[in-house]
C-alpha positions as CSV (number, residue, x, y, z in Angstrom):
1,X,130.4,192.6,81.0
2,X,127.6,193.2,83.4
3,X,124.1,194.3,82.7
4,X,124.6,197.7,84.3
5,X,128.3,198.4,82.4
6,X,126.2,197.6,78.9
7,X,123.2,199.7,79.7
8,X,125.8,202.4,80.6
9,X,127.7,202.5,77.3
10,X,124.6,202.1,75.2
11,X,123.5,205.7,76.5
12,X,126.9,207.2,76.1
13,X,126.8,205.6,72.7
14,X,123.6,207.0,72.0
15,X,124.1,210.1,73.5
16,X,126.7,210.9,71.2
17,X,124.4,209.6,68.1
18,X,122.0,212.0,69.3
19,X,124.5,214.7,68.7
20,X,126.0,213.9,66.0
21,X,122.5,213.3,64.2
22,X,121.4,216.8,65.4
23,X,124.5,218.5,64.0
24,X,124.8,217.1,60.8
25,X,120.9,217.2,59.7
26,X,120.3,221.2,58.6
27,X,117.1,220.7,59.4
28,X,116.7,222.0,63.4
29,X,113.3,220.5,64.0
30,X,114.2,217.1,61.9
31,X,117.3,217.4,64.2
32,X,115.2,216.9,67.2
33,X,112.9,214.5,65.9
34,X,116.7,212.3,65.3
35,X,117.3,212.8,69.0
36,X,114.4,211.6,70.2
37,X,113.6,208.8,68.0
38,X,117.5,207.9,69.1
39,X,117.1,207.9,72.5
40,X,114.0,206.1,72.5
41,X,115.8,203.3,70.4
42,X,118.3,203.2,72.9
43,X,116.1,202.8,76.1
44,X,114.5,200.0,74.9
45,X,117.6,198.3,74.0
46,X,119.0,199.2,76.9
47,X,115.9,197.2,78.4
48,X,116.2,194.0,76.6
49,X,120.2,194.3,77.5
50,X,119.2,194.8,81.1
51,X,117.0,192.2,81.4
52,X,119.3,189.6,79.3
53,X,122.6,190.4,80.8
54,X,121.6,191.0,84.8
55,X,121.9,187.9,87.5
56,X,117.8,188.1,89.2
57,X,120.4,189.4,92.7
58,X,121.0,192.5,90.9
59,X,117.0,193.7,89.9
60,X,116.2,192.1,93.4
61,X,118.5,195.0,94.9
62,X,117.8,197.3,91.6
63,X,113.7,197.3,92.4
64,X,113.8,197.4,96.1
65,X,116.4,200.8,95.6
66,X,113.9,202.0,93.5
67,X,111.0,200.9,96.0
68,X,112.8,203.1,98.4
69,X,114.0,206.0,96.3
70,X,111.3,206.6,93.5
71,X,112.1,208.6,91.1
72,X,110.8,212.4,90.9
């Protein structure tokens, strides 16, 4: 598997932790604090994966899209 493919099923994979974390705690605001400790967890394994898993082509063409399209 590529870089990109893993760093797209670890958010869908965490996405769906997320959710189930906030639905089973009772607790709304310990809820959110699940989700957001989550999904930071997952970004910055999604980092190590990216920069692990990805040929130096793909961030060559990955930075310069992002060079030209920066984000909002």
């Amino acid at each position: 598997m590529t870089g990109t493919t893993l760093r797209l099923a670890i958010s869908l994979a965490a996405m769906v932790a997320a959710l189930i974390a906030f639905i089973s705690i009772a607790n709304t605001w310990i809820g959110f604090g699940a989700i957001i400790g989550i999904l930071i967890l997952s970004a910055l394994v999604e980092r190590v994966v990216w920069d692990r898993f990805t040929d130096p082509e793909t961030r060559r063409r990955d930075l310069e899209d992002r060079v030209r399209n920066p984000p909002l």
